[in-house]
N, C-alpha and C positions, 0 to 999 in steps of 0.2 A: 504494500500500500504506500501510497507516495505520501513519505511526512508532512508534505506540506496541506496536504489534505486531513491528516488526522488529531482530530480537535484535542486528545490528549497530549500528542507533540507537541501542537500548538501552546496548550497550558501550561506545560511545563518550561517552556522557553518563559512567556507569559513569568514562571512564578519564578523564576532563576534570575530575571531582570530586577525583579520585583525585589527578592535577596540582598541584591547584589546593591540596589540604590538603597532602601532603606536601613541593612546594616551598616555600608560602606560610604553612605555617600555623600558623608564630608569629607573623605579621604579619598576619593579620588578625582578632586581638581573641582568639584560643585564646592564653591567656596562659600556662596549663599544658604548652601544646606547645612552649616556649622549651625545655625540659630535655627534650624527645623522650618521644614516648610509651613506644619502645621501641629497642635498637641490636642486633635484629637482626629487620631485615624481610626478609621472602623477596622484594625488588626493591631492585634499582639506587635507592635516594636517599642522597644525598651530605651526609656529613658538611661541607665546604665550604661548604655554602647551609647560612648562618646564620638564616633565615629560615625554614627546613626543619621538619618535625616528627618526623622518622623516622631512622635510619642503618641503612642494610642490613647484612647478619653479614655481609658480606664485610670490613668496613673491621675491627672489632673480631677477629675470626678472623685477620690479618694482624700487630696489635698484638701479640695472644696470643701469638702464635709468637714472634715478637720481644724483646718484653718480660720475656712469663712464661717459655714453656718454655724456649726456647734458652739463657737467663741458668740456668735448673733446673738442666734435665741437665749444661753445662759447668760447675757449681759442685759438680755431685755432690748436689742436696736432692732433697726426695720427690717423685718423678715424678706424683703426684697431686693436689700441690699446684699444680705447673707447670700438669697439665691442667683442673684444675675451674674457670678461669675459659671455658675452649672448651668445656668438657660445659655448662656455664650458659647459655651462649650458645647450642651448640648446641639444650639444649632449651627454649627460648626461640623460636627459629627454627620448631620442628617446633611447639610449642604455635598458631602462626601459620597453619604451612604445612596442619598439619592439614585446617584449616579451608577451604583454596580451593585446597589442591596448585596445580597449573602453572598457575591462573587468575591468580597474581599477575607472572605474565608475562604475559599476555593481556590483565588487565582494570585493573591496577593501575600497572605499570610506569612510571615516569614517560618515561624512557627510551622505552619500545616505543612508547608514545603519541607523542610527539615524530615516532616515525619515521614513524608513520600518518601524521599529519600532513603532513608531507614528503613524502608519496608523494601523498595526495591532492593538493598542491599541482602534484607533476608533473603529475596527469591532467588537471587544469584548463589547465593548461599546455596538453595537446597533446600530451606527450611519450609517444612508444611504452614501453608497460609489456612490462618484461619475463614475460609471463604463468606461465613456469616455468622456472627453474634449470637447465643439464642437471646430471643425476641422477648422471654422475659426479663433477662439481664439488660437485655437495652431499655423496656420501661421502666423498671428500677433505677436505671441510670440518667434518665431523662430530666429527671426535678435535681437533681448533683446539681448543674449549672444554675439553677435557677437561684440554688440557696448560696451559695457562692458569691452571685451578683448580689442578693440581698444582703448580703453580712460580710460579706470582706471587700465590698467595693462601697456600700453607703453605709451601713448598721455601725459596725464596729467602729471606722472613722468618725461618723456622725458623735459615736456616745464617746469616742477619745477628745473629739472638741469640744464637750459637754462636762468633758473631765471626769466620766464616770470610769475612764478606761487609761492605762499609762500609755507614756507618747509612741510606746513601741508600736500599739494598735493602731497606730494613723493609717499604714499604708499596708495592711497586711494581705492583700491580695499581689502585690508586687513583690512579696518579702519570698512569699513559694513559688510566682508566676515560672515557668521552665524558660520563658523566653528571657528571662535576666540572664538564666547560666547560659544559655545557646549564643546570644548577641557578643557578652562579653568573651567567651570562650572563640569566640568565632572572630574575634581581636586580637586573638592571643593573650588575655587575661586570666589567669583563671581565680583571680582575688573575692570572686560569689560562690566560687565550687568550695566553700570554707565552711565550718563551722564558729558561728560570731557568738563567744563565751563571755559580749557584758554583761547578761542577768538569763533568769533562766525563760524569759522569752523570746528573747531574740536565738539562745541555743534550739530552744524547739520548735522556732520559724526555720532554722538554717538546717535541721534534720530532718521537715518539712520537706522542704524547697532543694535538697538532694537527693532525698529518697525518689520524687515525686518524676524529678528528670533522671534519674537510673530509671524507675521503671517504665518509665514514658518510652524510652530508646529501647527497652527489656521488648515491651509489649510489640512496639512498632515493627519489631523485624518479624511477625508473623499477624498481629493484629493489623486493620486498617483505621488509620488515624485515632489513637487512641486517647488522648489527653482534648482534644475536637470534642469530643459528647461532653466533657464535663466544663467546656471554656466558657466564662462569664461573657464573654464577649460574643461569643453567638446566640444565647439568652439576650444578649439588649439587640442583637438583630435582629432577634423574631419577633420583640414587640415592634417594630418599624418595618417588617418587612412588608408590608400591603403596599408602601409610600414608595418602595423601588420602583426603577423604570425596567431595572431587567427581572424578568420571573419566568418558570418552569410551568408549563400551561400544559394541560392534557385532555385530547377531543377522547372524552369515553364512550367511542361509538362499537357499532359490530365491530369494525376493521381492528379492536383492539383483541387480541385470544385469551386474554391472562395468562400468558405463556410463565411470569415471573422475573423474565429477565434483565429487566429494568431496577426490579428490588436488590437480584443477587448481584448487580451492577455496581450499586449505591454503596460507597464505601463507610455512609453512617448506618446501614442497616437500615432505611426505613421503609418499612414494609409498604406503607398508607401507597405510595406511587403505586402499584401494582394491584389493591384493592379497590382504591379511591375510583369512582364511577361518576360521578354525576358533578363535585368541584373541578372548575376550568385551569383554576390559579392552585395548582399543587405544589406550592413554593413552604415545604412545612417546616417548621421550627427548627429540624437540625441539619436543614437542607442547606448545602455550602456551594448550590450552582454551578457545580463542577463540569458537570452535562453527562457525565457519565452514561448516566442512565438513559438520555437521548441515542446516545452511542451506539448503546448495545438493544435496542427497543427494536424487532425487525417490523412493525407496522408501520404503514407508511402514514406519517402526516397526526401519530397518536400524540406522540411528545416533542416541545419544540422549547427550542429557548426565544424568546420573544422582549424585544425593546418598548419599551411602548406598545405600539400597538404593531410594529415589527419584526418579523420571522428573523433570527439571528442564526438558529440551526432548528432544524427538524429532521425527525426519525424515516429516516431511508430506507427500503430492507436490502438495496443493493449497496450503500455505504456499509450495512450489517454485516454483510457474506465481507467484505473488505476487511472493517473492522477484528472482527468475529475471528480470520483468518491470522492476521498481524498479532492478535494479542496471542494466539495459538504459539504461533512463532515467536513470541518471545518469552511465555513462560518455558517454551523447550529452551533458550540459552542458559543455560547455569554452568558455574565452574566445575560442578558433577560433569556435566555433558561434555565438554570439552578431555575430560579422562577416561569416558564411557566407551570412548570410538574406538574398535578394536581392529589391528589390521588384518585386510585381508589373509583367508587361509592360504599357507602355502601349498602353488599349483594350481591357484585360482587367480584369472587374470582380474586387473580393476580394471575401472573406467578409463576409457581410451585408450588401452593396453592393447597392442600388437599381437 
């Protein structure tokens, strides 16, 4: 299949760019990106990588509570004073998100690319992939993110600038975020990959926040995208994702079979694609618009990615045999395979052979 045809190629160039500017890209010659473009991007990049061009609204949205409100409201000043630095931010964020809703999980992340990464690293390996989740453990795992976003990105900050909590609690969703140790690490730092021994909660953030990235890397080279189901950050894009301009839209007609393979496509697990019948806008909560599942969908015209009110990709069954084929070919490359090849018998001629 010709790469430049295959919308996962395409992604991953897409999210290698994307890497590449946001960890690196005050150091390589954007001199404007030393003071960040913006501090609130709808993905995981870390304020820590000094080198960075970006800070996701998670880190400043944690500040705010901290800083601004909490000191607000327990002094008694105007409560709209306290919030206008989180309304800024937030629309700051939506001005962003608008623009590529859940793709900045999918195609941006610096984070989610890491993990790809890591996972294709297991297949070359050898290592049996886990093909699908069971579907209990992903609804178990579905409210992780939600409580996360509620209590270590506003809750705890909030009641540490209320003074109900010590200063350690300001920013504790950055304290274990995996994208602090990946950024820095990925600068040749490794002064986060530490255990910080000032009191005993900053030790238990820092055993936190290594444990969390060994097993995040552990999971990834057989799981898909694993640390993705429980990020706060894709929680505050499913409350905004109606407002995106791009969405995953599905015509649930005869032409669709439930064949399934749109679900076992989908590297969050989410089954609802493959069930969902009668919703147009199937862009669901842990849906990271990667298009996968457009991909590998062989009905023609059932699942599409859409701009507005514009076709961006939709489900071929002739791109599918394409597709379908390439991905065949390259779970057979593994460094197994290249030791698997045994030579021909002796007295039996090869190919091209005289």
């Amino acid at each position: 299949m010709n790469p430049a045809k295959n919308l996962s190629v395409i992604r991953k160039v897409v999210q290698l760019a994307a890497f590449v500017l946001l960890v690196y890209g005050s150091a390589i010659g954007a001199y404007y990106l030393a003071d960040k473009l913006t501090g609130a991007l709808p993905a995981l990049s870390c304020a820590y990588d000094r080198n960075g061009s970006d800070l996701c609204a998670l880190i400043p949205f944690q500040h705010q509570m901290d800083h601004r409100l909490g000191p607000v409201l327990s002094e008694g000043g105007s409560l709209l004073s306290g919030l206008m630095p989180t309304l800024i931010t937030l629309g700051t964020f939506l001005v962003f998100f608008v623009l590529l809703n859940k793709a900045f999980c999918g195609w941006i992340c610096p984070l989610g690319t890491f993990q790809e990464i890591v996972q294709i690293v297991g297949q070359k390996l050898g290592l049996q992939r886990t093909e699908s989740v069971d579907q209990n453990l992903v609804q178990r795992m579905r409210p992780v993110k939600w409580a996360i976003l509620a209590f270590l990105v506003f809750i705890f900050p909030l009641l540490t600038g209320l003074g109900y909590l010590n200063h350690d609690l300001g920013d504790p969703f950055c304290r274990i975020c995996p994208s602090r140790i990946l950024t820095t690490l990925a600068n040749g730092e490794s002064n986060q990959l530490v255990v910080d021994t000032a009191n005993a909660t900053t030790i238990t953030f820092s055993l936190i926040a290594d444990f969390l990235f060994g097993l995040m890397i552990a999971l990834a080279l057989t799981v898909r995208q694993p640390f993705c189901r429980i990020c706060p950050m894709l929680a505050l894009h499913a409350v905004f994702r109606k407002v995106g301009l791009l969405k995953l839209v599905k015509e649930g007609t005869s032409r669709c079979d439930r064949c399934g393979l749109c679900a076992k496509a989908c590297p969050m697990d989410i089954k609802e694609i493959h069930t969902e019948m009668e919703k147009r806008d199937v862009t669901f909560e842990d849906c990271t618009l990667c298009g996968r599942c457009v991909e590998f969908c062989p009905d023609k015209g059932v699942l599409k990615l859409k701009y507005a009110t514009f076709p961006v990709f939709t489900a071929d069954p002739q791109y599918f045999k394409l597709r379908k084929k390439a991905q065949g070919v390259w779970e057979k490359q593994t460094l197994g395979s290249l030791f698997a090849k045994k030579p021909p018998a002796k007295g039996k001629q090869t190919d091209g052979a005289t």
